[in-house]
C-alpha positions in Angstrom: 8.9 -46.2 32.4 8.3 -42.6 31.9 4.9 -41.7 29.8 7.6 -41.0 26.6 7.1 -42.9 23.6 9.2 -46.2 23.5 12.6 -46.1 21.6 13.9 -49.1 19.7 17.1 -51.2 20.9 19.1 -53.2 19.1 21.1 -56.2 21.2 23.8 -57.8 19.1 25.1 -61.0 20.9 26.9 -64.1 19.3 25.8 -66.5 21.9 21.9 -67.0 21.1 20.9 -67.5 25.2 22.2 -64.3 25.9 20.6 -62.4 23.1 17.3 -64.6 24.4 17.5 -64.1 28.1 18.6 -60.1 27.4 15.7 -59.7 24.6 13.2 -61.4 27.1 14.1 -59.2 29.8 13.9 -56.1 28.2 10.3 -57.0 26.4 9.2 -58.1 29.9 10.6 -54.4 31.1 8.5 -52.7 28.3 11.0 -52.0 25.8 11.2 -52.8 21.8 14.1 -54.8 21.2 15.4 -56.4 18.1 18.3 -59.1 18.8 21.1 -59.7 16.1 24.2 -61.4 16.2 26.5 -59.6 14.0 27.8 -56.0 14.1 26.6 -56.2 9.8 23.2 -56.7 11.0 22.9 -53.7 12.7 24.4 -50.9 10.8 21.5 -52.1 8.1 19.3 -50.6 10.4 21.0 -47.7 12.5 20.8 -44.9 10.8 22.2 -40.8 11.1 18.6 -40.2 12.1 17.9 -43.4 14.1 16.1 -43.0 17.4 17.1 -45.9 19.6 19.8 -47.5 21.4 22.6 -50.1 20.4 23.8 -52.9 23.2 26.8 -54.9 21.7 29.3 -58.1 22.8 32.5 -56.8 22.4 33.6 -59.8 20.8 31.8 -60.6 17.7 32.1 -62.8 14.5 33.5 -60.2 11.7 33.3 -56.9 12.9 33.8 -56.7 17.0 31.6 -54.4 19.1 34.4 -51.8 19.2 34.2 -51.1 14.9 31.2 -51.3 15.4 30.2 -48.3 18.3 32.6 -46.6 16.1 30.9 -46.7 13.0 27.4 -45.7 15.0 29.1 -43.1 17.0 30.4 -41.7 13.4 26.4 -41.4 12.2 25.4 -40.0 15.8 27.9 -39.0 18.5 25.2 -38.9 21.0 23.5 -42.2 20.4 24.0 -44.5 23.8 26.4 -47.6 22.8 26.3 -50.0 25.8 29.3 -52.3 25.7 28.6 -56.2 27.0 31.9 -57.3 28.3 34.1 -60.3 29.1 36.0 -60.3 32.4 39.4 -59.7 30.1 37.8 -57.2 28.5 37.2 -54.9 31.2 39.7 -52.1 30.5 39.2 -52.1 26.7 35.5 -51.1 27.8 37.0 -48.3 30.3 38.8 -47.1 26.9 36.3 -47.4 24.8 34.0 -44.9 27.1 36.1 -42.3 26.5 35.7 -42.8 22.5 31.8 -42.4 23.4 30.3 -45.6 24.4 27.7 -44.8 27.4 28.1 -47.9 29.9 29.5 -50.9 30.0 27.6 -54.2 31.4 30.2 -57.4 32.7 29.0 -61.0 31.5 27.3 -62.3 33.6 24.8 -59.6 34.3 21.1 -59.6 36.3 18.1 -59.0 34.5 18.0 -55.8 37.2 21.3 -55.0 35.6 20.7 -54.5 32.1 17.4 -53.1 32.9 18.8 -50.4 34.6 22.0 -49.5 32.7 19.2 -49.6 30.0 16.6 -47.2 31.8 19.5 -44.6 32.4 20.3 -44.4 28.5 16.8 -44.6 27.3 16.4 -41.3 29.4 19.4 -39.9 27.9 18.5 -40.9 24.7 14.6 -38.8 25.0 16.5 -35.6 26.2 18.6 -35.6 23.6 15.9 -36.5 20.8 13.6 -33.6 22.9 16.4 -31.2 22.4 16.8 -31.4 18.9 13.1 -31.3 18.5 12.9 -28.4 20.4 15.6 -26.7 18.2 14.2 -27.8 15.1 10.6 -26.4 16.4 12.7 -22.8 17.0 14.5 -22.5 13.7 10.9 -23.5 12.2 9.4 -20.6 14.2 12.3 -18.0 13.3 11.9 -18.6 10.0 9.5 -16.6 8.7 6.7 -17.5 5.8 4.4 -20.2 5.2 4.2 -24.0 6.2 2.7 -27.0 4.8 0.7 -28.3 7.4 -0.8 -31.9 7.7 0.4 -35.6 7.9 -2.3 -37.1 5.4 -0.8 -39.0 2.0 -2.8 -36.2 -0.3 -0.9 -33.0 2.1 2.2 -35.0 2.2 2.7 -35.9 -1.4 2.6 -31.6 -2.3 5.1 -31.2 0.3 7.3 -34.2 -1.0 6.6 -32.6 -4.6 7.6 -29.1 -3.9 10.6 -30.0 -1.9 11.9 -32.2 -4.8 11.4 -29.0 -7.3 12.1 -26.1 -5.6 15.9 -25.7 -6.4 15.2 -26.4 -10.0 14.6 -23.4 -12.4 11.3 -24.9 -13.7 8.3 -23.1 -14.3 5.4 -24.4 -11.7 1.1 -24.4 -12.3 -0.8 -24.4 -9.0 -4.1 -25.9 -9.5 -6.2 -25.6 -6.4 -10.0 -24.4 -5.7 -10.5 -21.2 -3.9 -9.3 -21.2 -0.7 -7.1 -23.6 -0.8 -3.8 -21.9 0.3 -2.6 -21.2 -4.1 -1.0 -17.9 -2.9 0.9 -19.3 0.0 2.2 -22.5 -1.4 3.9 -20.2 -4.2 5.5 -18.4 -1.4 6.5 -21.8 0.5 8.0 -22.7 -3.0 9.5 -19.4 -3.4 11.4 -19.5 0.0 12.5 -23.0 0.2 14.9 -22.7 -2.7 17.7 -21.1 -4.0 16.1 -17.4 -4.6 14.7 -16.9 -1.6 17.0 -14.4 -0.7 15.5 -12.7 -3.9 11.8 -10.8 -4.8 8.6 -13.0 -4.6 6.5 -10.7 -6.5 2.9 -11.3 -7.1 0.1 -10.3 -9.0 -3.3 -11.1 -9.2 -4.2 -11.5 -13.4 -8.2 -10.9 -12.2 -7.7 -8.2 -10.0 -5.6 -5.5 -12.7 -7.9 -4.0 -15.5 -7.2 -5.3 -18.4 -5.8 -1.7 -19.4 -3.1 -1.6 -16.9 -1.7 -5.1 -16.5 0.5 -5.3 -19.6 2.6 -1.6 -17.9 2.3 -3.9 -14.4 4.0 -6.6 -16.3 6.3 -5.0 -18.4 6.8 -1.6 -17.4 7.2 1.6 -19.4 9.1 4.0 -20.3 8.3 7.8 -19.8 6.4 9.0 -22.4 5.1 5.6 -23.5 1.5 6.7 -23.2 -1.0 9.1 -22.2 -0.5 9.5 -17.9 3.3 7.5 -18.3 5.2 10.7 -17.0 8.4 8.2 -15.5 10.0 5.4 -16.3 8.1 2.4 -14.2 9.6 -1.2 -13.6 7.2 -3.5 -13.9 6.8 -6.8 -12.2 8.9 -9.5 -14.7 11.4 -6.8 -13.6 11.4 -6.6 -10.3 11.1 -10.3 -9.9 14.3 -10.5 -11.9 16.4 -13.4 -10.0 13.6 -14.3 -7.7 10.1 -15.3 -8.4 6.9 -14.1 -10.1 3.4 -15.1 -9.2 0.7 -14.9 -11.7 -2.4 -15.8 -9.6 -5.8 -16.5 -11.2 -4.0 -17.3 -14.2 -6.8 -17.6 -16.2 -8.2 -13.9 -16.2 -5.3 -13.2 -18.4 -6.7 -11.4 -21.3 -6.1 -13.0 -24.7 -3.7 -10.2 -26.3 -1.3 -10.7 -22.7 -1.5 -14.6 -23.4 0.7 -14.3 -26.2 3.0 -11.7 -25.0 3.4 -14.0 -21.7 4.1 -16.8 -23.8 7.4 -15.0 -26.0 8.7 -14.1 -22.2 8.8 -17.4 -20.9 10.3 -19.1 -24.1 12.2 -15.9 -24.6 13.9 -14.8 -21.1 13.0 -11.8 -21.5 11.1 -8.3 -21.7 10.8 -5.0 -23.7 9.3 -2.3 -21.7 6.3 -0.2 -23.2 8.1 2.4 -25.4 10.8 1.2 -25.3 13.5 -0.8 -28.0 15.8 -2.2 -25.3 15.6 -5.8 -24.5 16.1 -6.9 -21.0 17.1 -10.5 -20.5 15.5 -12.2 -17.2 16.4 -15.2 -14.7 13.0 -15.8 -12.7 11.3 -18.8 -12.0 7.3 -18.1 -13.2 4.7 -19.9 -10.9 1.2 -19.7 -12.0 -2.0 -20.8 -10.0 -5.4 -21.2 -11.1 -8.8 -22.3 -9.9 -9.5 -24.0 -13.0 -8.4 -26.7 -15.3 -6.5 -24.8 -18.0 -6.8 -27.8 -20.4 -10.6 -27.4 -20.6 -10.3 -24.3 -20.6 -8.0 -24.2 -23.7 -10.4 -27.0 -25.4 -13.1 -24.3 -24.9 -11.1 -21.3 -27.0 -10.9 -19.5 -23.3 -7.0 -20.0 -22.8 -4.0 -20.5 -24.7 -3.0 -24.1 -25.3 0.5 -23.5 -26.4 0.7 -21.2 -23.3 -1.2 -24.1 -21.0 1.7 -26.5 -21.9 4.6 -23.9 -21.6 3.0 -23.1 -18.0 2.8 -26.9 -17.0 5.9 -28.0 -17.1 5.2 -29.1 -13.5 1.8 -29.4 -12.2 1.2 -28.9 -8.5 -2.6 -30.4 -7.0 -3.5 -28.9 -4.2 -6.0 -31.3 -2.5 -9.5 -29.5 -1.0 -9.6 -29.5 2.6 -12.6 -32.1 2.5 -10.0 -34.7 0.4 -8.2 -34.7 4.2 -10.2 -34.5 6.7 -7.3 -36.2 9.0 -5.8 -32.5 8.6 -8.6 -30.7 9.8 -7.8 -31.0 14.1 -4.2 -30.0 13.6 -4.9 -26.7 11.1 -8.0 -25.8 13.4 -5.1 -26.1 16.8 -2.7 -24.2 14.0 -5.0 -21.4 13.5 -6.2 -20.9 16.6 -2.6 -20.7 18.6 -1.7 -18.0 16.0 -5.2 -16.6 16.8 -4.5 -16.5 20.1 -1.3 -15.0 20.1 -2.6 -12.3 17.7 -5.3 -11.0 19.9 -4.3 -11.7 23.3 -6.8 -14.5 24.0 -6.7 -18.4 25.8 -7.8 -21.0 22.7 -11.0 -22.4 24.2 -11.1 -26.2 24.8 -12.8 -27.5 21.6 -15.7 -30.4 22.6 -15.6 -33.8 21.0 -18.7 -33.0 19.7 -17.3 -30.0 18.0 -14.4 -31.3 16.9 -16.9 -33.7 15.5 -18.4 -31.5 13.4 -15.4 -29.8 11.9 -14.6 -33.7 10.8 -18.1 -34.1 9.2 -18.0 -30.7 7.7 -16.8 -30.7 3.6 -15.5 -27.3 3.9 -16.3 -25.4 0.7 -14.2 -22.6 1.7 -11.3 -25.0 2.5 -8.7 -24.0 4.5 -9.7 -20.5 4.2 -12.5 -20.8 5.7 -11.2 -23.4 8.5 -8.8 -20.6 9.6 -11.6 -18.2 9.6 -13.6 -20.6 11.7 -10.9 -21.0 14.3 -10.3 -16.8 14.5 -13.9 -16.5 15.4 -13.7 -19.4 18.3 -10.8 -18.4 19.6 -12.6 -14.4 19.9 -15.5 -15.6 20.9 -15.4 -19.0 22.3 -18.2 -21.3 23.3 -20.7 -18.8 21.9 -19.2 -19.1 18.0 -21.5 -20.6 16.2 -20.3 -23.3 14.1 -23.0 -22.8 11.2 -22.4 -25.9 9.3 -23.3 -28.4 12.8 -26.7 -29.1 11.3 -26.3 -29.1 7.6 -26.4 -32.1 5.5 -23.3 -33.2 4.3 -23.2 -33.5 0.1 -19.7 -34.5 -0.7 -19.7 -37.9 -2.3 -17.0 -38.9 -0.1 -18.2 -37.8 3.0 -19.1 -40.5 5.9 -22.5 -41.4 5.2 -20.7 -43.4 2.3 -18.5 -45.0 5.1 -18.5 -48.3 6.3 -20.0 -48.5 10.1 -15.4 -49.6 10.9 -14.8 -46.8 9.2 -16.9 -44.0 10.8 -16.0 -46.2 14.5 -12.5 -45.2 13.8 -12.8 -41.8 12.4 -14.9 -40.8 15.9 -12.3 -42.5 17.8 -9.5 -41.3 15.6 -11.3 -37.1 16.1 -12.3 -38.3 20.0 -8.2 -38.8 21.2 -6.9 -36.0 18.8 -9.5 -33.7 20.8 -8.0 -34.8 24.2 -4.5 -34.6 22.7 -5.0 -31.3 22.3 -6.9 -30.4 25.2 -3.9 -32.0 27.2 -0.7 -30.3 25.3 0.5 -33.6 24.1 0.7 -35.0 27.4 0.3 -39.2 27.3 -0.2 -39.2 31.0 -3.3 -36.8 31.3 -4.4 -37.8 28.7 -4.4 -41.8 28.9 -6.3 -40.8 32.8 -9.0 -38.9 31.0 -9.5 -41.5 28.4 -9.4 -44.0 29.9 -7.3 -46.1 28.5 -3.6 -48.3 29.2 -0.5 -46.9 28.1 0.1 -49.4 25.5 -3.6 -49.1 24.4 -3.6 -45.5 23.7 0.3 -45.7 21.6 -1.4 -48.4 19.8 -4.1 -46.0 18.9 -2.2 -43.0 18.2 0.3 -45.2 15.8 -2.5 -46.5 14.1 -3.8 -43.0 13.3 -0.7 -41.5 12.9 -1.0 -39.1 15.7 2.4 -37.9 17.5 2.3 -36.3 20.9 4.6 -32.9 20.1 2.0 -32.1 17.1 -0.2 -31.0 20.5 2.2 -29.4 22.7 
């Protein structure tokens, strides 16, 4: 066996002491096999996107092997069927390679055999789940934008979230604290839907004086006021079709409150000076460091605007809420780093990676990717600031169980030589330490997967 991840195989077999001689051969070979014995079985569990192999009798009760490498073949032309034959059946399995099955096997068969018909297609099978890896990977990369990085349930369930909304024409509130990535999940939203191909426009509601951000909103006419000497389009305008971004929300000034409110009911705008109404098709996404609702309670924001915004509400965790993200956005940040200034990303310690776990990151992922700029520019001598200071977030480890804080180190300490290996099992299995089976064991239980490192 090559250092690849095991695939799954299915063996369907009528006669139960071939599918137990044939399952216990291929378990003694290392494999993961599941033994069935009907055709009906199976296609409950082979899927379009199924990773693994199917080994079938020809002859079966109900649906024969043939319907059967059909059906499978339909959901994924290049997954390796592996006929069992009978000695009559010889030049139906000839046939049915030309209609895609991979190999055939003649009852009886050796142990060596199947093992090796099996080893052949198993290979097959990893170069053709590689490829389209690979080509997912560069049609990732050639897109241009933001990602959602991370694997933990809190990351996973905003990414879940937004792809479930995107294509609708719903209104969307960010709430995140600063740092947290407000500005470039509203682009991720904006350009995995169906206006991408139009304007994401943004504006910052703190950064405009108070003065000016109605004419950035609306626009204005010539003439309008004192200094409007042409017509200006202003940003509900120029986001007409795509997407508007009001960030920091909440530094809206009262008097705009309302006027933002009649647009988003409304569809649609009046410039300054001007009698014409324009009608609008935009999607509004708002973000905000702060709970509106309180805020609304408190006389400081609109509530009728706070529900008119929230139609749906988008969390963005803080980085300290998943620290399991931390390794893989640290790697992130530092590959783009060091293609950016021309530098090697230095190999990150244990005990360093360590301390980027333990950390609670009050500058969240801002201040992660800032972190991993200055290591990658200066290297062993960046000082990581935070090493020695006390950790205060109530959900930090020193309120872990001793299990807990075991498998966090171990979880950090294989992540660290992950990366420091480019995904490879082999090298790093040698420098751990560790058995093959062992080290999967570990990386399943942590959800770690090899390519995340390469």
């Amino acid at each position: 066996m090559s250092d690849q991840s095991p695939l799954p195989i299915i063996l369907v077999d009528d006669e139960k002491h071939i599918r137990l001689a044939a399952g216990q051969a291929l378990e003694l070979g290392g494999y993961e096999v599941t033994t069935l014995e009907t055709a009906e079985q199976a296609l409950k569990i082979i899927t379009a996107d199924w990773p693994g192999i199917l080994i079938t009798d020809i002859n079966l009760p109900g649906m024969d092997g043939l319907d059967l490498m059909k059906q499978v073949v339909a959901l994924d032309a290049t997954l390796p069927v592996i006929l069992i034959t009978g000695h009559g059946d010889i030049s139906m399995a000839v046939s049915a390679m030309r209609d895609g099955a991979y190999d055939f096997i003649e009852k009886p068969f050796s142990s060596e055999l199947l093992l090796d018909v099996v080893r052949r297609a198993i290979e097959k099978r990893h170069l053709i789940i590689e490829n389209r890896r690979l080509k997912q990977e560069l049609e990732a990369q050639s897109v241009p934008g933001p990602r959602i990085i991370g694997k933990t349930a809190p990351i996973a369930h905003v990414r879940n979230l937004v792809h479930t909304i995107a294509d609708t024409p719903a209104d969307i509130l960010i709430l995140g604290e600063t740092g947290t990535g407000k500005d470039l999940l509203a682009r991720y939203i904006h350009e995995h839907s169906n206006r991408s191909d139009k304007n994401f426009v943004a504006i910052n509601c703190g950064a405009v004086p108070e003065n000016l951000i109605e004419s950035e909103l609306f626009g204005h006419e010539k003439g309008a006021f004192t200094d409007a000497k042409a017509r200006r389009i202003g940003k509900f305008e120029y986001a007409n079709e795509g997407t508007l971004f009001l960030d920091e929300i909440e530094s809206m000034p009262m008097t705009l409150q309302i006027k933002l409110l009649r647009v988003l009911e409304d569809r649609s705008i009046e410039r300054l000076g001007a009698n014409e109404i324009i009608p609008l098709d935009l999607r509004v996404i708002a973000a905000t460091k702060v709970d509106l609702k309180e805020a609304s309670e408190r006389g400081e924001f609109r509530e009728d605007l706070y529900y008119r915004l929230n139609v749906v509400r988008v969390d963005i965790p803080a980085l300290r809420e998943r620290r399991d993200d931390v390794g893989m956005l640290f790697q992130h940040f530092a590959l783009i780093a060091s293609s950016q200034y021309g530098r090697e990303v230095p190999l990150l310690s244990p005990e360093r990676m360590h301390s980027l776990m333990m950390h609670d990151w009050p500058g969240n992922v801002r201040e992660l990717r800032n972190l991993a700029e200055r290591y990658v520019l200066l290297g062993e001598s960046c000082s990581f600031d935070f090493e020695n200071r006390p950790i205060t977030d109530v959900n930090a480890s020193n309120h872990m169980t001793l299990p807990d804080k075991v498998d966090q180190f171990e979880r950090m300490l294989i992540q660290a030589e992950l990366s420091r290996c480019g995904g490879s099992i082999k090298e790093t299995l040698t420098s751990l330490g560790l058995p093959r089976k062992t080290l999967y064991d570990k990386m399943k239980k942590y959800g770690l997967d090899k390519k995340d490192f390469k």
